[in-house]
N, C-alpha and C positions, 0 to 999 in steps of 0.2 A: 649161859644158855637159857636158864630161867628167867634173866633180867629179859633178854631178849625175846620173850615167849611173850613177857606180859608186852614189851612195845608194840607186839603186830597182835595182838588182841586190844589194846587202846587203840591203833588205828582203826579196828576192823571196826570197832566200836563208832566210833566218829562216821566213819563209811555210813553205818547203820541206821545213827541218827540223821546225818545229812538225808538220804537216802529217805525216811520215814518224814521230815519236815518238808521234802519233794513232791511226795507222794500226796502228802494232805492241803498242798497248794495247790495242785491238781484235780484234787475231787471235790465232794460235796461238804469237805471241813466238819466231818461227822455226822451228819445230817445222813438219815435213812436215804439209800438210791430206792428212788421210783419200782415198783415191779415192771417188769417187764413186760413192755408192749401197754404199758400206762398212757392212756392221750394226750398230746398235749393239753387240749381244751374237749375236755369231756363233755360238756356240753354243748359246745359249737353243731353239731353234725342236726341237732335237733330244734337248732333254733336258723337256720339258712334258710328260710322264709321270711324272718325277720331283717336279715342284712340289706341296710337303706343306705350303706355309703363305705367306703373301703379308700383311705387315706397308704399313698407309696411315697415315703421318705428316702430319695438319696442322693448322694454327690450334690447335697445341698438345692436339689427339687424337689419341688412337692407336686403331685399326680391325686387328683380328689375324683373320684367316681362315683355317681351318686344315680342312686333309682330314680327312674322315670315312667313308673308307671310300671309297662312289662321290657322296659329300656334300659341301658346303661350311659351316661354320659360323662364326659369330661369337663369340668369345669374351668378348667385353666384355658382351654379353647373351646371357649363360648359355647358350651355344653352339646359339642359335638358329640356323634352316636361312639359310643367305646367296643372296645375289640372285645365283645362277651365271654369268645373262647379264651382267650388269656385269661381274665379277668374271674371266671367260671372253677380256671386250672389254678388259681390262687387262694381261692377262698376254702374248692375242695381241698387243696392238698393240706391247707392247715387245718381243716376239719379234721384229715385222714393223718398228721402227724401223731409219732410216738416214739417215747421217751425208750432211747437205750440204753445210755451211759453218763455219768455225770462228768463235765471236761472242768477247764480250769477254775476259780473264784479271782485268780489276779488279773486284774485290769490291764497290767501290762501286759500279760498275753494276747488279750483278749485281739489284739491287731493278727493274728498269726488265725485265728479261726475266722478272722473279721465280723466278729458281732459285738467291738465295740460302738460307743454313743451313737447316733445319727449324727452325719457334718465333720464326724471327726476320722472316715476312714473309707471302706467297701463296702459300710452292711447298708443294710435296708430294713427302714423300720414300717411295719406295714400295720394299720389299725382297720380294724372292722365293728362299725358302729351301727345299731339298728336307729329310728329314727327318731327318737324321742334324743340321743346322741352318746345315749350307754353305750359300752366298751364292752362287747362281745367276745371279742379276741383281739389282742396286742404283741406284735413279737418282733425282734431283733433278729435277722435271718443273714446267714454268714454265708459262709462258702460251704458249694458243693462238693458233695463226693459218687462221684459216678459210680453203681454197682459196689460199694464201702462195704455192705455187710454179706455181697455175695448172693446168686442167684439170682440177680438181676433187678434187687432192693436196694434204690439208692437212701443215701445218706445227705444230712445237712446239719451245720452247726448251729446252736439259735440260741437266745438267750428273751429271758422276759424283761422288758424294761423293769429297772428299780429294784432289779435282783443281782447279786454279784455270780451268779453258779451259772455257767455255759452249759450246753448239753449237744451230745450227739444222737440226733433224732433222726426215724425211719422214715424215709417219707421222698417226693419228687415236690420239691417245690421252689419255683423261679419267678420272684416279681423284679427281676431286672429288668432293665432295656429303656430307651432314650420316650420322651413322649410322644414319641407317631409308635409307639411299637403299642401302647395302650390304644389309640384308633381303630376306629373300621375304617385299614387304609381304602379299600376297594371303591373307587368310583361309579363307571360302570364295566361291563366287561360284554362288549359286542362283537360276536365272530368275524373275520373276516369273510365267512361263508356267507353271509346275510348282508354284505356292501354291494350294492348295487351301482352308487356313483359318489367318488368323492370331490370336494372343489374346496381348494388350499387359497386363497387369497392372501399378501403380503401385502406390508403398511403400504407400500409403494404404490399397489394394486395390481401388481403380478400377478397373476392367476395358473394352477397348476389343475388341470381337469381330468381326472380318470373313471371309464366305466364299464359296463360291459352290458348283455344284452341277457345274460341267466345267471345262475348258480354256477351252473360247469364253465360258462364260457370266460377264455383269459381278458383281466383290464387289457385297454387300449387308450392313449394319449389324444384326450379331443385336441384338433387343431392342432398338430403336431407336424415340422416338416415333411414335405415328400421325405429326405434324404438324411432325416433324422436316424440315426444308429444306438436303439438303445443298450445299456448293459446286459440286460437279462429282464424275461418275465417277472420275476419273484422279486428285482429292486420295482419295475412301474408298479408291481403291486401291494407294494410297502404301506405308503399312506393308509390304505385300506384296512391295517392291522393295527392301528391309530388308538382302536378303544378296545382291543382287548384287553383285557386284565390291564386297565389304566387305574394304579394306586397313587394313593397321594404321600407324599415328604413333609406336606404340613397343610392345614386351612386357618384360615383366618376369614369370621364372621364378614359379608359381602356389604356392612354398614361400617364397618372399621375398613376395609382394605377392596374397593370396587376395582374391577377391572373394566377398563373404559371401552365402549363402544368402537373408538377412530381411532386412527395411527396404532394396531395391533394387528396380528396375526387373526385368520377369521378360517374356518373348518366349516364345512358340511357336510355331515353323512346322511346318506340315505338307502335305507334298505331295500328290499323286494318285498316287504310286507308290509309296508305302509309308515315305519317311522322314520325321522331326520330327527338326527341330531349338531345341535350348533355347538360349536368350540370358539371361545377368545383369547388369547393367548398374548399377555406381557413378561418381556424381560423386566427385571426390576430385581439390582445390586446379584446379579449372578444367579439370580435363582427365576423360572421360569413359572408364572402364576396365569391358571387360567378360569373365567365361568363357563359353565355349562349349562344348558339347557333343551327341552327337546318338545317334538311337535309327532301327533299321530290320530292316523285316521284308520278304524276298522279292527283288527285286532290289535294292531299296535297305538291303538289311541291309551288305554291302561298300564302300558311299560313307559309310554310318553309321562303319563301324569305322574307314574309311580318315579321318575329320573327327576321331574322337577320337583317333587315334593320335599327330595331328601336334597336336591343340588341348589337350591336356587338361591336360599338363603347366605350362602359357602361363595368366596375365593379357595383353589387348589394351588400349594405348588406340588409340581408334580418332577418328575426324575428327566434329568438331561438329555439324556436317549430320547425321550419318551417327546418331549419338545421337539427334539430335533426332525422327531418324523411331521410332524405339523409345520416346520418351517421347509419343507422339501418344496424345490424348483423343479422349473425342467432341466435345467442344467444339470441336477444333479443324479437323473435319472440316465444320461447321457453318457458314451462313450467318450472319453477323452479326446481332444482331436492330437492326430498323429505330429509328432517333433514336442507337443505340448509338457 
């Protein structure tokens, strides 16, 4: 009974130790944990007047944002204007990180939190540099945890480059997503309450005419048969809806990538207050690119100048839907014919 008292006290033993050599691969390997609610970057919060550039590493991209004066740009696309709210939501949130809990020190975990290397998994290494090219803040930022610590405080795992100890910090912070998600995708965005008349031309030199005579009154098909049957008011008046919230899918600088004059799609809008805007539109390997630019007299002479000031320089490609209503016929606006 004795012999066998001491085997399951040497197991329990062994338990113990496994069990305690677990526990110290997992935290901070003796090293003091942070107090609680410790910043990550104690000094970040007071120097974000300084941040002249914000480097996003991942899935083997690199995403370079760099001050422009009181602007954000991208430089990887010809230093198009960048999406400030994201970009705003990434700098504060690592200002406002704080240190909870200390997580693994083994590398080979580190895939399971993902704030292993950059290039070598999910994380994302994100640097923020003021302009002389100091390192203001630097960090390996893993996977989220939605609502982790409760009451509506999410959680994120992060690690400092050149340090082996991971941590589970307080904080909402997302520099993920493809590089149009870093853009000011917004082109421009013109009501369709404000379309007065639009005209769709095709390479061929097709032409599609719709307009109307006010604000309240419905489009109608210039030149259209007598005995033409269309689908419904709300498809003739599709075109019209052409530049609302028209976002772009990518730009490419209009000295690198023109979109030509002939043999393209050709757009005109024009409002009730005095602006036109012109569209051109090429297919090119599946993807739909067009320029823009615009003309205005009277109050809309300042919305004109303000579209080409930001458009003119840019090719857009823009979202396949969004083409498709620029390539509308009359056919397509038309009833089916019957047996067809």
């Amino acid at each position: 009974m004795q012999k066998r008292s001491l085997i399951l006290l040497a197991s329990a033993t062994v338990v113990l130790v496994a069990l305690a050599v677990a526990s110290l691969a997992t935290s901070n390997g003796g090293a003091s944990r942070a107090p609680s609610g410790e910043r990550v970057f104690p000094a970040l919060a007071a120097r974000l007047g300084d941040v002249a550039s914000v480097k996003v590493v991942r899935d083997g991209s690199t995403i370079t944002l760099l001050r422009d004066g009181g602007n954000w740009r991208v430089a990887e696309k010809g230093n198009y204007p960048a999406n400030a709210a994201k970009l705003s939501q990434v700098v504060l949130g690592m200002a406002d990180l704080s240190l909870v809990e200390p997580k693994t020190q083994d590398a080979g975990l580190y895939p399971r939190l993902e704030v292993e290397d950059p290039g070598k998994g999910k994380s994302t290494l994100v640097s923020v540099k003021d302009k002389t090219g100091a390192v203001l803040a630097e960090l390996v930022v893993g996977r989220r945890r939605f609502d982790r610590l409760g009451g509506g405080n999410d959680g994120v795992y992060i690690r400092k480059p050149g340090e082996r100890q991971a941590w589970l910090a307080r904080g909402s912070l997302d520099p993920s997503g493809d590089i149009s998600g870093w853009l000011d995708r917004r082109i421009v965005d013109i009501s369709e309450q404000r379309i007065a008349k639009v005209t769709l031309t095709q390479p061929d030199g097709t032409r599609l005419v719709i307009g109307r005579a006010g604000p309240d009154a419905k489009f109608a098909v210039e030149g259209a048969p007598a005995d033409a049957k269309f689908k419904s008011d709300t498809i003739i008046a599709g075109p019209a809806k052409a530049l609302e919230a028209l976002d772009l899918d990518d730009v490419k600088p209009a000295s690198a990538f023109a979109v030509p004059d002939k043999d393209v799609v050709t757009a005109s809008f024009a409002t009730f207050d005095g602006l036109t805007v012109n569209v051109r539109l090429l297919g090119s390997d599946k993807t739909s690119w067009i320029a823009i630019s615009a003309a205005g007299s009277g109050a809309a002479e300042a919305e004109a100048k303000k579209i080409d000031d930001k458009a003119a320089q840019w090719s857009y490609a823009i979202p396949a839907y969004k083409a498709n209503v620029f390539k509308a016929k009359l056919a397509d606006l038309l009833e089916p014919a019957k047996g067809s």
